[in-house]
N, C-alpha and C positions, 0 to 999 in steps of 0.2 A: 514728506517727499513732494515736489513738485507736481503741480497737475500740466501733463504736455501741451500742449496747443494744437491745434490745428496747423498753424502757422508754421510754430516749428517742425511739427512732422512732415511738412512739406519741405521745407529748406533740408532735412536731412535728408527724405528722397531726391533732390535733386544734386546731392555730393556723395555719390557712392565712392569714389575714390578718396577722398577725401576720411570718409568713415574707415574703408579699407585702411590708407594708411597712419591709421589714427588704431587700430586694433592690434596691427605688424609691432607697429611701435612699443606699444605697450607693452604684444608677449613677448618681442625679440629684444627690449631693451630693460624697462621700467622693471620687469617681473622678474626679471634676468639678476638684479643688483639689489642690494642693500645700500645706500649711500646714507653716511657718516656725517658729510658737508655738501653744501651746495656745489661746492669747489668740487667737489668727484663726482656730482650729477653733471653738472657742465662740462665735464673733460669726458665723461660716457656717453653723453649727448652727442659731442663732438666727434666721435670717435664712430659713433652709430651714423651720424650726419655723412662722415667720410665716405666711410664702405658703401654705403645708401646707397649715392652719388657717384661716384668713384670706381667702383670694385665692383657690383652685385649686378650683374646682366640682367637687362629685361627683353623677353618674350618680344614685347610690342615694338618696339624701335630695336629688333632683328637681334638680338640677342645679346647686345655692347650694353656698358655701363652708359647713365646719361651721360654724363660730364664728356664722355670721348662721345656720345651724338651733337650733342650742341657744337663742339667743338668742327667733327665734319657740316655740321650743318653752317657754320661760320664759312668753314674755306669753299661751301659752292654758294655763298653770295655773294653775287655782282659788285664789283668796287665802281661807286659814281665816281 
């Protein structure tokens, strides 16, 4: 086993989100599935990627899926 670093113990303290959705992932997707072929990780990945983005409301940007915040966030910037 690896001996950690200091270095990197710090770069992981400084991506708690990142850690966050790196643990989601794994139990909402990876743990979730048996895959056969690459071919069916890729199309669960995609699939997990959709809803992610797409579908799954967050708390922090008011309770909307990203995809539709970016989206208002598009139509109140200023056209030059």
């Amino acid at each position: 086993m690896a001996k950690a670093t200091s270095k990197h113990l710090r770069s992981v303290q400084r991506q708690p989100e990142r850690e966050s959705f790196n643990g989601k992932f794994r139990d909402e997707c990876l743990n979730e599935h048996s895959f056969r072929t690459l071919q069916q990780a890729r199309e669960a990945i995609a699939l997990r990627r959709r809803n992610y983005n797409e579908v799954r409301p967050r708390s922090s940007i008011g309770r909307i899926p990203p995809a539709r915040f970016a989206e208002q966030e598009l139509l109140l910037q200023p056209i030059d």
